[in-house]
N, C-alpha and C positions, 0 to 999 in steps of 0.2 A: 378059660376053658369053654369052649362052643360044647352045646348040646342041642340034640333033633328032637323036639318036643312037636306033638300034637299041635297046631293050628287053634287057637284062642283068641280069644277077643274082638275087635270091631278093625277092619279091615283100614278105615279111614288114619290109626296111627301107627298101624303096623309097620315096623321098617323094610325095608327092599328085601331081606333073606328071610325073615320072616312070609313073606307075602307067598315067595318063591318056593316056600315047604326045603331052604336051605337050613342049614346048621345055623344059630345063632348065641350070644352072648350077654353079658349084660348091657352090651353099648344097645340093644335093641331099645330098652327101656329109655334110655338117653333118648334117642330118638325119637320113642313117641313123648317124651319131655317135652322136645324141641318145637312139637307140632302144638302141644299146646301151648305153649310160650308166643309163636305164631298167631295163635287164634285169639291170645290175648292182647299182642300190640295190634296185630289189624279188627280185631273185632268183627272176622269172618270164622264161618266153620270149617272145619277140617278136611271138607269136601274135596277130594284132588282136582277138582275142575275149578273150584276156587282158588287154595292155598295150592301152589302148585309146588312137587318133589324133587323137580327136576331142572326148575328154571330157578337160579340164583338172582337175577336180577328181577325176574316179576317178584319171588320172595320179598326181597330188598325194597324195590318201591311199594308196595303193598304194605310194609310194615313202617317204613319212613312217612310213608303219608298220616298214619296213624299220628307221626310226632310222639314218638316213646319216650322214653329219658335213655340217652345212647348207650349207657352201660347194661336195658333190659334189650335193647337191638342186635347189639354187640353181642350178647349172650344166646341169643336167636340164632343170628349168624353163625357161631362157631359151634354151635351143636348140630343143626343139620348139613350145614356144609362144612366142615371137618368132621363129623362123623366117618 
């Protein structure tokens, strides 16, 4: 069930409908899961000019260079992009 809640918390894990003041769910939470999952293989901040939301492959290389253990990569991957 999607609900239009008020606008909370720090912009930097917010997901796309959130951001948008759209209806959201609990995959939102997922999502900002995903970004810190992110910030922890790459060892970058959450900053969208760093950790980027929208390019799968700078994701990808950004957190492979880290050299993670693939099953916490793997887990990265499939949360922000299948989200």
């Amino acid at each position: 069930m999607s609900i239009q809640l008020s606008t909370v918390g720090s912009p930097y894990w917010m997901s796309p409908e959130c951001l948008k003041g759209q209806w959201y769910d609990q995959r939102s939470d997922v999502f900002s899961f995903g970004i810190d999952v992110c910030e922890l293989i790459g060892r970058v901040p959450a900053d969208p000019d760093v950790l980027s939301r929208s390019d799968y492959l700078a994701v990808a290389e950004l957190c492979a260079s880290a050299d993670p253990p693939p099953a916490f990569l793997q887990l990265a991957k499939r949360i922000l992009f299948i989200y």
